[in-house]
N, C-alpha and C positions, 0 to 999 in steps of 0.2 A: 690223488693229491689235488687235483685241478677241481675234479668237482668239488671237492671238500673245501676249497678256497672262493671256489664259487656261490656254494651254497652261506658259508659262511659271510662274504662280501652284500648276496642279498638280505640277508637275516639284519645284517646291519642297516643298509639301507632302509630296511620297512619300517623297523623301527625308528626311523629319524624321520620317513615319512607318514607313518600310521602311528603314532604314539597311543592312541586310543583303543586300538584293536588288543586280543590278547592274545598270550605266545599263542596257544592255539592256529587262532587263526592267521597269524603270522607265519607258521611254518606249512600251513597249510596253502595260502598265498604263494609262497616259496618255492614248496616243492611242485604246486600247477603251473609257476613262472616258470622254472627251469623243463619241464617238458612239455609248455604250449610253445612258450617263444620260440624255440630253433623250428618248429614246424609251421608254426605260422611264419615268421623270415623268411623259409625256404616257398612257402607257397605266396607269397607277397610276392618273392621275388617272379617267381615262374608267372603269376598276374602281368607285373606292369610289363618284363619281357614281350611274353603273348600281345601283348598289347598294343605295345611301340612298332612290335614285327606287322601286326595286322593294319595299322595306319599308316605303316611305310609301303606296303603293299598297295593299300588305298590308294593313297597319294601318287605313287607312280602310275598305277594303273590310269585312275582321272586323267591325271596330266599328259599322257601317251594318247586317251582318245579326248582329249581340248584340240592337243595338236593336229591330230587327223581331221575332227571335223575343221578346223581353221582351215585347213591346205588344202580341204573339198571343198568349200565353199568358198574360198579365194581363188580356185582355177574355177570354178564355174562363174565366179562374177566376174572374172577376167574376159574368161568367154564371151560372158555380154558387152563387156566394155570391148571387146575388139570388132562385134559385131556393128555395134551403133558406129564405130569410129572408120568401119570399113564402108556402112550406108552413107555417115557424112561426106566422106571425100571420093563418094561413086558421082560419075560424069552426071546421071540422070538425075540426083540429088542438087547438084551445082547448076543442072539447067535449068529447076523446077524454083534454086532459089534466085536466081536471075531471073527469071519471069515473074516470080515474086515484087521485085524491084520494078518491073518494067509495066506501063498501063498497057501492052498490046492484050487483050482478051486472048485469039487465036494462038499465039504463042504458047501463055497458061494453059491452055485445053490444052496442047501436046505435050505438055511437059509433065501434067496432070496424067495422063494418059498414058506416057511411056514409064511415069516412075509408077501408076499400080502396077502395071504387066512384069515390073521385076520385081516389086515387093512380094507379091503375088509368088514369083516363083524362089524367092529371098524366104519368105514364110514357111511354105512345103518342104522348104528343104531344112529350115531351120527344127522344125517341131516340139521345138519347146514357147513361141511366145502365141499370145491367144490372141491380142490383138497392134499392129502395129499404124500408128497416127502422124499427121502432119498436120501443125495448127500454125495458123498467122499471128504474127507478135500481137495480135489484139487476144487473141484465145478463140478466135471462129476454126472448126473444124475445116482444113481443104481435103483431106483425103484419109480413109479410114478401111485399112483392110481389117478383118475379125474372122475370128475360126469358126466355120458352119457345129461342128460335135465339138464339146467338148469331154466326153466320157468315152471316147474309143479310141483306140493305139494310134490309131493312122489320123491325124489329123489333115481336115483342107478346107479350106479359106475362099472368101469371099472380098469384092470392093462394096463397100456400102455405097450406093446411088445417093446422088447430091441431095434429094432434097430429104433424107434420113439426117443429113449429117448434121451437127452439133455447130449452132452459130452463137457464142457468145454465154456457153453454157464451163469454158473448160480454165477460164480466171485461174484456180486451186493449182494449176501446170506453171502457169505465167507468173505469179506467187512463187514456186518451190523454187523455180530456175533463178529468180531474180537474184542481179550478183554475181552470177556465172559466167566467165569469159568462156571463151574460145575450148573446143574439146574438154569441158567440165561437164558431169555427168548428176545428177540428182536421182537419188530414188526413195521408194518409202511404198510401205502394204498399202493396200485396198481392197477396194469391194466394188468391181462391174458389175451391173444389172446387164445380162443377155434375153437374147431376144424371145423367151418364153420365162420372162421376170426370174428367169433364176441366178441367184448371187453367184460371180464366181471372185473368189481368193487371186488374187493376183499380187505382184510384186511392181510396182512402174519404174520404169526409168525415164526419165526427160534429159535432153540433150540440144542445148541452144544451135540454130542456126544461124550462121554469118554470109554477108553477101559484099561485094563492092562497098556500098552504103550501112553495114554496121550488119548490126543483129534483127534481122526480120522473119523468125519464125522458129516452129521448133518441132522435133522428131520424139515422138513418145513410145515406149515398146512398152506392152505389157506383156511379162510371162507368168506363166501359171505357178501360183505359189508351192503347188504340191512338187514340182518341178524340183525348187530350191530346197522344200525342208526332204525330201528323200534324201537328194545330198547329205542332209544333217545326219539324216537317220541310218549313218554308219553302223557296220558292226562295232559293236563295243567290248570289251577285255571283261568288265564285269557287267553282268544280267542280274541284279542286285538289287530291283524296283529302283532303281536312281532314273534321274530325268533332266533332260536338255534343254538348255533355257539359251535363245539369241533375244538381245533385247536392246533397244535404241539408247541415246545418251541422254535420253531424260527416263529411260528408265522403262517404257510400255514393252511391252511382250510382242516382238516377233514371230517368235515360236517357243510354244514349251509345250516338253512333253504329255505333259500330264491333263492341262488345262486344254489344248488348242486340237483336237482328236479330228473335232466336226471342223471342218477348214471354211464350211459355210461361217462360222461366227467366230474368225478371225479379230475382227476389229471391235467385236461388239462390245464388251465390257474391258475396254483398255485404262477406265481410265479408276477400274473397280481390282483388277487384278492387274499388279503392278510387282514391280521390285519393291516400293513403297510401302506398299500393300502385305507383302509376305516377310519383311527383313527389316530389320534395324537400319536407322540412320548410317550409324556408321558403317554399318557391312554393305549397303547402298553404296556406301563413301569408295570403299575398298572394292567392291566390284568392276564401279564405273571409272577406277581410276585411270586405266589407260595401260596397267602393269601387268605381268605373269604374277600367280603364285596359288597358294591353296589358303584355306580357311577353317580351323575345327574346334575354335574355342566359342566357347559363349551361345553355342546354337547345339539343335541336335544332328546335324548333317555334315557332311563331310564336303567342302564345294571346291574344288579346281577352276578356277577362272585366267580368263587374258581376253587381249582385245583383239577382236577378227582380224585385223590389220596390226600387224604391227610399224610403227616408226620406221620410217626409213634409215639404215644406216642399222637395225639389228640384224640378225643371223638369221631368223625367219622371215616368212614371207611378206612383205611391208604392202603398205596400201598402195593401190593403183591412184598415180595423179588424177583420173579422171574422178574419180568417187570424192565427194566432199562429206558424206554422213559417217560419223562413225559407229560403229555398233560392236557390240560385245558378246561373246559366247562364255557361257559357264556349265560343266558337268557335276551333280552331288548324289552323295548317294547319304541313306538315314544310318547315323554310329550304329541302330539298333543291328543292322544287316551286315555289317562292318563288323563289331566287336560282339553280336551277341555269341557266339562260342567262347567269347573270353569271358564273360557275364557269368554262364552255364557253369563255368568252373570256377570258377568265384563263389558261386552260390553252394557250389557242392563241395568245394574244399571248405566252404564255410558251416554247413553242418558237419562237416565231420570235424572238424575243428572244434565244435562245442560239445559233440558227444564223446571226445579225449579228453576235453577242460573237466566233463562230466565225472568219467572214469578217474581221472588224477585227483580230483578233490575226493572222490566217495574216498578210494584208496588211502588221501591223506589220511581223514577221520579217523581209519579205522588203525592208522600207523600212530595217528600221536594221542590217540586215548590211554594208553598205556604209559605217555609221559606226563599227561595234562593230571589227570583224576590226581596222581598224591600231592603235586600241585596245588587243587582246586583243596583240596585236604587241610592244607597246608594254609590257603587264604582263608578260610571259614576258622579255624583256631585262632588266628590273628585276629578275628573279626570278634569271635568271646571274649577274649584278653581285652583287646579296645575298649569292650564296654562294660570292664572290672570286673571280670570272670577271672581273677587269676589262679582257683583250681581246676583250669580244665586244662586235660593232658592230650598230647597228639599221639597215634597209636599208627604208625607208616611202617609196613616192612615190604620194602624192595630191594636191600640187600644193595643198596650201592646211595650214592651221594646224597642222596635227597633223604635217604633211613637217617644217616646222621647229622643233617639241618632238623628234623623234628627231635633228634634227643635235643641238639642246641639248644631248641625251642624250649622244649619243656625243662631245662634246668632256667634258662632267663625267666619261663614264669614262675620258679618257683619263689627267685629270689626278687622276684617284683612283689609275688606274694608279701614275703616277707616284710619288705620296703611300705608299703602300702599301710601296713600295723604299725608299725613307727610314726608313718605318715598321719596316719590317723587320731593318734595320742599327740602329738603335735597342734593337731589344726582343732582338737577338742579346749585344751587348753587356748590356744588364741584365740577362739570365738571365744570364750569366756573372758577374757583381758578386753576383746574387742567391745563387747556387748554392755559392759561396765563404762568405759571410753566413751563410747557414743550416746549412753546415758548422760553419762555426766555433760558433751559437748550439747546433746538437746534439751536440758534444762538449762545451761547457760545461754545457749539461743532464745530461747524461751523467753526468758527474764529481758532480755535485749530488744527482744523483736516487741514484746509486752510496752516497754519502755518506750523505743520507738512508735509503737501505732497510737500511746496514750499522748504522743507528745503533738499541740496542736498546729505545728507547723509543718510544712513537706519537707523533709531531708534526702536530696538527691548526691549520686555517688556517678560523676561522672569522670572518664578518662582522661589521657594527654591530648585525645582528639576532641575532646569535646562530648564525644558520645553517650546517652545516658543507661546508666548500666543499674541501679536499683532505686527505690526511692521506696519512703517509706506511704503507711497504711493511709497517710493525710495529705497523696501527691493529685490524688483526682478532685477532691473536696477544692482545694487550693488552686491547683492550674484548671480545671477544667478538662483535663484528658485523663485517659484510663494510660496505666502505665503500659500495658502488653502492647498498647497501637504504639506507642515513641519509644519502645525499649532501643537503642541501638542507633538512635537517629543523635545527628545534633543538635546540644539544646538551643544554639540559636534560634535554628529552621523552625524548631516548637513553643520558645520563650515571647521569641521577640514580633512576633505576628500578632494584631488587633493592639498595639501597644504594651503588653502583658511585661514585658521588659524592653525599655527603652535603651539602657547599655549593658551590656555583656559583663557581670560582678566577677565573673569566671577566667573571662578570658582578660581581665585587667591582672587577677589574683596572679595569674598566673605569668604575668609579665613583671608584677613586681616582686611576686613571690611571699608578700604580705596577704592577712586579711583586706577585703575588701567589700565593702558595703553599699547600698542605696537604695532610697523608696521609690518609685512609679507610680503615676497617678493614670487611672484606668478606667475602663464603664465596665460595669456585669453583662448581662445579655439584657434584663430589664432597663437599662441603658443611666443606673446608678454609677456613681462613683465609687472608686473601690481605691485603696493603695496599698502598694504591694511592697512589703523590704526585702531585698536580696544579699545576703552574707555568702561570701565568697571564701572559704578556706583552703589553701594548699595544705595539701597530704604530701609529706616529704618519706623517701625511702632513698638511705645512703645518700642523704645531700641532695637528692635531687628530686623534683615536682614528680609523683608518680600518677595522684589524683586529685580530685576537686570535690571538695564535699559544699556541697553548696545548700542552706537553708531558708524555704519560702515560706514568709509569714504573711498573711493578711491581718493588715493595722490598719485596717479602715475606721473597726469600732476606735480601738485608741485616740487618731486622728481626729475624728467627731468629735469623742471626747475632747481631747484639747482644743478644737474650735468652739464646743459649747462651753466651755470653762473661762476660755476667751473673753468668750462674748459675753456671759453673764458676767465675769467680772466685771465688764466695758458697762453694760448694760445696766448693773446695780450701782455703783460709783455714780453715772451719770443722775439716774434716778433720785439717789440721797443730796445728788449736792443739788437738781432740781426741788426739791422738796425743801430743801435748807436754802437755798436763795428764794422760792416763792413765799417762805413762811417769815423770813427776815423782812425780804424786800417789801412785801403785803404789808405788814405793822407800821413801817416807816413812812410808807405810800399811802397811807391814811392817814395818818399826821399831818402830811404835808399838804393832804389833799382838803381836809378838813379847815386847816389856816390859810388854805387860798382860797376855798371857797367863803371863807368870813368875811376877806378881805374885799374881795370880788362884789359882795354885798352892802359894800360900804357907798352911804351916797357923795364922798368927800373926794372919790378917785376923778383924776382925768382921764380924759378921750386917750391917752398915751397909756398912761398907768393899768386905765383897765383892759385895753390890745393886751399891754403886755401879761396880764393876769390871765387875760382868757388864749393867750400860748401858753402859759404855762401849765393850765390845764387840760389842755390838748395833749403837752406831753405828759401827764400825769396818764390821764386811759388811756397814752399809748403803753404805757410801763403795766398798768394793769393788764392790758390785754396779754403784753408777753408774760408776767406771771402766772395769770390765768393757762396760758397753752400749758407752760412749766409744769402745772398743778394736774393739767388734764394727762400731761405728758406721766407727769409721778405719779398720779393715782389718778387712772381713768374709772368713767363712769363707767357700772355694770353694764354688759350687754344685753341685750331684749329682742328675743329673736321673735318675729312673725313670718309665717309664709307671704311673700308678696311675690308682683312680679317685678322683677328687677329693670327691666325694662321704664317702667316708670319709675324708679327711684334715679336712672341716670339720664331720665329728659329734666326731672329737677332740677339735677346737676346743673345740666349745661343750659335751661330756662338760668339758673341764677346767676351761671359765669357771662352771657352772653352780655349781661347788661356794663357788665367792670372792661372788654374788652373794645381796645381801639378797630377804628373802624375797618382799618385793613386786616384784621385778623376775623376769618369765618371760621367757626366751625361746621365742619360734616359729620355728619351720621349714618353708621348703618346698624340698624338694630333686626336684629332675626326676630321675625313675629309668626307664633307668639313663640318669645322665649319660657321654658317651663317655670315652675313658681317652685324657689328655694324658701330656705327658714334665712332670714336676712335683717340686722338692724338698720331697719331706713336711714335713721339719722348719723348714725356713725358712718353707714357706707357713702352716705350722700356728700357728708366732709371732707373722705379723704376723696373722692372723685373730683370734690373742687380742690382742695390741695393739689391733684395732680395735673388738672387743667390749667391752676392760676401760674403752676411751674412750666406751662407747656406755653403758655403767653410769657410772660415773663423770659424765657428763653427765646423767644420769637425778637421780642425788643430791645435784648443784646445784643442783636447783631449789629456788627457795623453798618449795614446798609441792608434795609428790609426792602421787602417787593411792594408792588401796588397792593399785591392781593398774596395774603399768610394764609395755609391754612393748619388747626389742629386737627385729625379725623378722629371718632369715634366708633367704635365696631365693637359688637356682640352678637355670641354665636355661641350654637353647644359643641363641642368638642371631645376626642377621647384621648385621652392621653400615651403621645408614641416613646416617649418614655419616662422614666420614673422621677419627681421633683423632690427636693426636701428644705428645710426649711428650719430655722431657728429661733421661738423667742423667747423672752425673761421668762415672763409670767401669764397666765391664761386670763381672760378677761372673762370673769366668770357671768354668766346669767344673773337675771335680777332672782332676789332669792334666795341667794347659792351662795358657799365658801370655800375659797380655797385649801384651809387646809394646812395653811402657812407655808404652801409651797412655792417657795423662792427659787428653786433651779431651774424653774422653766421646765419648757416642754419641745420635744422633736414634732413635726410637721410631715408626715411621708404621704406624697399625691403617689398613688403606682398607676405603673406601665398598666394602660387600657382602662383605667377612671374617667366615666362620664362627667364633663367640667363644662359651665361655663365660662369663656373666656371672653373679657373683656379688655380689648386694645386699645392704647391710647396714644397715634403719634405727632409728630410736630415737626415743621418745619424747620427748626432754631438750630444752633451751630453746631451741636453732636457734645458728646461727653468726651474727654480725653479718657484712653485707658487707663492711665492708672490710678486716675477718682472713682472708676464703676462700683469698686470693691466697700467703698467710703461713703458712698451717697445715703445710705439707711441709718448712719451713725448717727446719734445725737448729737445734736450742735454743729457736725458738719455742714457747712455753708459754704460760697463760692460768690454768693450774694453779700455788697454792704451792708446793707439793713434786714436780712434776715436771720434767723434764729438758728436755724439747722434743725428744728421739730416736726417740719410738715410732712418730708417725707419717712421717717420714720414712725410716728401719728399711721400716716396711710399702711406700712407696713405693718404694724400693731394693730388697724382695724384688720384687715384682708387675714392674718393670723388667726385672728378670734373667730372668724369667720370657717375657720379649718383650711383655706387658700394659701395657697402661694404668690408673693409678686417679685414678678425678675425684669430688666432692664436689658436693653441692648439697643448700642449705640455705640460713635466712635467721632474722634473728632472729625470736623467740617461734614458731617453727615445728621440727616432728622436720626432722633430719639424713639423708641418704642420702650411704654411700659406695657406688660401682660401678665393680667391681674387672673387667675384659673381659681375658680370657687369650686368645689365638689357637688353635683346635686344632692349628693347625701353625706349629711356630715359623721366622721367615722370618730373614732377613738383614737388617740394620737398618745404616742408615748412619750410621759414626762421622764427628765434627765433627772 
């Protein structure tokens, strides 16, 4: 019951965890879970036990010989410190350092003398220091006994003769001690050179001497180092390649087992083999701490550490007051030698562990082939059916649950079979309803779409947001974008950029909920004028705005049209009644001109009478003359084109204005030489150039207060045109020769974008034009002048025309005037209205 609950509980599990796996190999999972895990568990466990038990062992062990060497190497440094502490307060010491103090010479030599003969027998007896020293608070050697052998059991000693001794060579003594009172002791390794240059390993200790008069010298022992690390080199609990490391408070190596063998090269590489050197900061940190304890994380060794001394006031042996250095002892041994038996079985419980996993899986396969195959039977039927096989039958006999899900099976297909014929008659008939439907909706689209593309405006179909969602076949011709780049965008962001829509017809519509309308006036790219009408419609659904049909027409031509309709209206009207007052006014003007001049010829008149006759014929050609412009104006003479250079036709010019103009007005010239040679009527062009100079004086002399010095300038140049001009007049001035045709509607003028043009510029000093005369000045009979007609610059206009030119104005009040008169070097064909 239990396994059956068990087995059952993981079955669940996989599947919540493995969805993707199949039963197969679910049970097969299962059944290797349920007989790896309790045997791996049990050897996992027997692992980290063996384990924990092997490093507790460790650990004690280390710690058991830390303590031993600390409490050997504490009573042997005791030893020393009671030996120096026994030399300082010996009588012969105290007399040697009173003589010190005292300038008698003879006294010194006895005191000299009687403290070697006991060091001397203080040393033989001692057998462990190699050399023992007495130096003067300056660092001069006074007396130096030293061991004659040092490689044989039996050590004995010598006094070095004074003038061996070491005068001012031993500073690195006087240095250590410094800061040390009374009975403090200093030590630290070395390296003596003895008397056949062989290094010897020593340990020193230095020990200040005091006298009456303060501190005047000092007592230095050296013992043999090998002395000290024997001490270390205790028996040990484990023989395990582990190794013993004493080492100072900044870290150099004392003694270590492994590295320090040759005691000759002690000090040699202290500062290359270090703790530093071999161990992490922080394990540095924790060794040098000053603490007990052990160490097994994060490294591969096992290290037992504490410090040689401990604190005064613990339970172990505390530091001798005389010692000021403190130094540290640590024992380690490598995990490898430690735990490799635990390793060993690790590894071998770990293959056998996979050759069970091995055996339990084959076994699974061979257990649940027998449930999986009617199964797998069982998915491949359903997989025919899926793909409308519904005569295929499942053929299972195992004689238990799974036999009777395939009869299931195969009576569901048959009745899917069945299903499927119905289904079928069914979906024949709809496509036929459908296919008739969709006919009929694609030739109504058809007709609509036809309708729309033939229609020559763009019809856009934008939403509540503004955004454009269809337009018809004439949206690119009209806006200038392809609809696929703005599908989606709003029409502002795309209308209302280059001026193309100046207000929004859509988003008004849609505020009042009315149509809504307006034209824009715009450049093309050729930098023509263009205007644009915008019809705004809401599309209403249940009351409320759903969308904006909005419709873009370009009425530019229209617009033309009705400025040319305009203007030839304006333009003929003026013409007739010019023609009907010069034809009236001419017949009367000779009558009257003919009875003054009879009268004029009389010898009976006074000096009075006949003044007054000869003004009255004054004003008679002046009436003629304006009749005369009237007549040139209604019916000018044919034009008579020569190639010339233009050039000289407007130094004529201004040779004939120059003579009519007061003396403060100059004109300037710039003429491009050589300007190219056009087909040009001298005489007509030469007229309006003075009509347009006599207006440019003339305005000079209206001003309320003129300068010393007026100028009008003159400038010609060839030119190409940056963008496209156009132009309107009546009637063409046809060549000599030539007829028109009876063509009264005039004719359009188009200079395009990049036409080589001569331009000629003509400005003026004089008070500027008010804006809203600019539009007016070309009119006929427009004047601003008392005594002028309003013909001269229209005259100019009607020559520069015939010319195939354009002439335009700019200017503004209290600013100079510019006309620019643009002739084509080649005159084209112009379309009449």
């Amino acid at each position: 019951m239990l396994n059956n609950a068990m087995s059952n509980s993981m079955i669940s599990r996989l599947k919540n965890m493995l969805p993707w796996l199949s039963i197969r190999a679910k049970l097969i999972i299962a059944f290797a879970g349920l007989s790896v895990i309790p045997v791996a568990l049990v050897g996992l466990h027997g692992v980290f036990s063996n384990t924990t038990m092997m490093k507790q062992i460790a650990f004690e062990n280390l710690s058991h010989d830390v303590r031993t060497i600390r409490e050997k190497t504490a009573n042997f440094l005791r030893g020393v410190e009671g030996d120096l502490r026994l030399l300082q307060n010996a009588s012969f010491v105290q007399r040697f350092v009173a003589a010190l103090e005292s300038s008698a010479k003879p006294a010194k030599q006895r005191a000299i003398e009687q403290l070697t003969t006991e060091l001397l027998a203080f040393a033989g007896t001692k057998q462990i220091y190699y050399q023992i020293r007495v130096l003067d608070d300056a660092g001069d050697e006074q007396l130096r006994i030293e061991s004659l052998n040092v490689s044989d059991s039996l050590l004995s000693f010598h006094a070095t003769s004074p003038p061996n001794l070491r005068q001012g060579f031993e500073s690195y003594y006087v240095l250590l001690t410094q800061g040390l009172t009374k009975g403090e002791i200093a030590f630290t390794p070395a390296e003596v050179l003895h008397e056949n240059s062989e290094r010897i390993p020593v340990i020193g200790f230095a020990m200040p001497l005091f006298g009456s008069q303060g501190r005047n010298g000092l007592l230095v022992a050296n013992i043999f180092a090998k002395d000290l690390f024997r001490v270390i080199e205790t028996q040990r609990h484990l023989n395990l390649q582990g190794k013993v490391v004493l080492a100072s408070s900044d870290g150099h190596y004392l003694y270590h087992s492994e590295k320090k063998k040759d005691w000759n090269k002690l000090l040699a590489s202290r500062e290359e083999d270090n703790l530093q050197h071999d161990y992490s900061p922080s394990i540095v940190a924790t060794l040098l701490s000053g603490q007990e304890g052990m160490i097994d994380e994060g490294i591969d060794e096992i290290i037992s550490y504490g410090p040689l001394f401990s604190p005064r006031g613990s339970s172990f042996t505390h530091q001798p007051r005389a010692f000021s250095n403190p130094f540290f002892v640590f024992e380690s041994l490598p995990k490898e030698a430690v735990l490799g038996p635990v390793w060993t079985f690790s590894w071998t419980f770990a293959a056998f562990l996979v050759v069970f996993l091995i055996t339990s899986v084959g076994l699974g396969l061979l257990a649940t082939r027998q449930f999986t195959k009617p199964i797998a039977s069982l998915q491949r039927g359903a997989e025919v059916i899926t793909k409308g096989n519904y005569g295929h039958r499942l053929h299972v006999e195992t004689h238990d649950e799974i036999e009777e899900l395939a009869q299931q099976f195969n009576v569901m297909a048959a009745s899917l079979e069945a299903h499927e014929g119905e289904i079928l008659q069914h979906r024949t008939k709809l496509q036929y309803m459908v296919q008739n439907r969709t006919r009929e909706l694609s030739e109504e689209k058809a007709k609509l779409q036809a309708l729309l593309d033939n229609v020559p405006s763009a019809v856009v179909l934008l939403d509540k947001e503004f955004r454009i969602q269809a337009a018809s076949a004439a949206f690119s011709s009209v806006t200038g974008c392809r609809f696929e780049d703005v599908r989606g965008q709003d029409c502002q962001s795309v209308f209302c950029r280059d001026g193309f829509c100046r207000q929004c017809a859509s988003r008004m519509a849609m505020l009042s909920g009315n149509t809504e309308s307006h034209v824009d006036q715009t450049v093309d790219a050729a930098g023509a004028e263009r205007y644009i009408e915008h019809v705004a419609i809401p599309m209403k659904e249940d009351g409320c705005i759903a969308s904006i049909l909005e419709i873009i027409t370009d009425v530019t031509r229209r617009k033309r049209l009705e400025q040319r309709l305009l203007q030839t209206e304006r333009l003929t009207a003026a013409g007739e009644m010019s023609a009907l007052i010069a034809h009236e006014f001419r017949n009367s003007l000779t009558s009257v001109k003919m009875i003054l001049q009879l009268q004029h010829e009389s010898k009976n008149l006074s000096a009075r009478e006949r003044k007054s006759l000869e003004v009255a014929l004054n004003s008679i050609h002046h009436m003629e003359g304006v009749v005369t412009e009237l007549l040139n104006f209604a019916r000018p003479s044919p034009m008579v084109f020569h190639r010339e250079q233009l050039s000289e036709v407007i130094n004529d010019s201004i040779t004939f204005i120059e003579s009519h103009l007061r003396k403060n007005i100059r004109i300037e010239k710039s003429l491009q030489e050589p300007l190219p040679p056009i087909e040009v009527d001298a005489p007509h062009f030469k007229e309006a150039m003075i009509n347009i100079l006599l207006n440019a004086a003339q305005a000079i002399e209206s001003k309320p207060s003129m300068k010393v010095k007026e100028i009008v300038s003159v400038r010609a140049q060839t030119t190409v045109l940056g963008k496209e001009l156009r132009d309107f007049t009546l009637r063409d001035t046809i060549g000599e020769g030539q007829k028109d045709n009876g063509n009264e509607a005039g004719r359009e003028i188009t200079l395009k974008k990049g036409t080589p043009c001569i331009l000629v510029e003509i400005s003026d000093t004089g008070p500027g034009i008010p804006r809203s005369l600019l539009n007016r000045i070309f009119d006929p009979f427009f004047t601003t002048k008392s005594n002028g007609t309003g013909l001269g610059l229209p005259m100019v206009k009607q020559t520069v025309n015939a010319h195939g030119g354009v002439v335009t104005v700019h200017s503004r009040k209290g600013y100079p005037s510019t006309f620019k008169i643009y002739l084509p070097l080649e005159k084209k064909e112009t379309t009449h209205a």
